[in-house]
N, C-alpha and C positions, 0 to 999 in steps of 0.2 A: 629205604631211606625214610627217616622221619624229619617230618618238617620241624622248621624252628616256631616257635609263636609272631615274631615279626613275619614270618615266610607265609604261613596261614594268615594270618591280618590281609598281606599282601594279594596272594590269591582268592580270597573272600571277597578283596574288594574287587579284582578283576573279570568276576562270576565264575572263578574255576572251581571254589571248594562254598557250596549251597549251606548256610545253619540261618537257621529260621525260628526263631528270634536271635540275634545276633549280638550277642554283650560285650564291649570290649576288655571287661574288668572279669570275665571267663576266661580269658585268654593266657595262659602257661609258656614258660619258656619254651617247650616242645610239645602241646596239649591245649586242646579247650576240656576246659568243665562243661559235660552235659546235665543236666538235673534230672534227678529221677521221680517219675509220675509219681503219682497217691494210688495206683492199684498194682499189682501185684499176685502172678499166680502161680499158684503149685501144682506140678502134677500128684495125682492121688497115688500111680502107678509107680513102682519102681523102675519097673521095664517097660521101655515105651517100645511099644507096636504101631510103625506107621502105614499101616493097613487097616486099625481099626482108631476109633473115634475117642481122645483119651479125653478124660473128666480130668477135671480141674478145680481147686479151691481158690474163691476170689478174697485177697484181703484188701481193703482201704485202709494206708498206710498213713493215709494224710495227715492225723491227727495223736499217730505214736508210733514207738520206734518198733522195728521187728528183727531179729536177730534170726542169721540166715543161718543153714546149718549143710555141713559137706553130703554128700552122697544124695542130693536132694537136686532137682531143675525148678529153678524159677523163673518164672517168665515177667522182665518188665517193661515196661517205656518210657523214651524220654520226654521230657514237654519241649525239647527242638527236634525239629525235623533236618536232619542232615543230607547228603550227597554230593558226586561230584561222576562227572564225566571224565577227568583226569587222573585222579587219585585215588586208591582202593583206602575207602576210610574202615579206622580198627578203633574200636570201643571195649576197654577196660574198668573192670568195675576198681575202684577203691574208697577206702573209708576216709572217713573224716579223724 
């Protein structure tokens, strides 16, 4: 089931669905916008081994754009902190 944006509003304010900083003009018919951080990492590896200790390239994004490319893992974050004890929250990336 995905919520509707008045339904998230709703439960936000009830303490069931946690965002942290909380914006009401992020709020989407069926979606919040989360913003994404100014860092940004790549693994060096194609094939990740998680038995051994994978290196990583760090970029700051903050002050230009970066153009992501397929067959590649990037790892980012958001500047809100989300959860929920009720809801299994799903995070989609998309472009502007």
């Amino acid at each position: 089931m995905i919520l509707t944006g008045n339904k998230i509003l709703k439960e936000h304010q009830a303490g069931k669905i946690k965002i942290s900083p909380f914006y009401e003009q992020q709020l989407n018919s069926n979606s919040y916008d989360f913003r994404l951080g100014n860092i940004i990492k790549i693994y060096r590896n194609e094939i990740l081994d998680p038995k051994i200790k994978q290196e990583t390239d760090v970029i700051d994004i903050s002050e230009k754009e970066i153009t992501l490319y397929p067959n590649k893992i990037y790892l980012g974050h958001t500047y809100e902190t989300m959860g929920s004890d009720y809801y299994v929250p799903i995070i989609k990336a998309k472009s502007l």
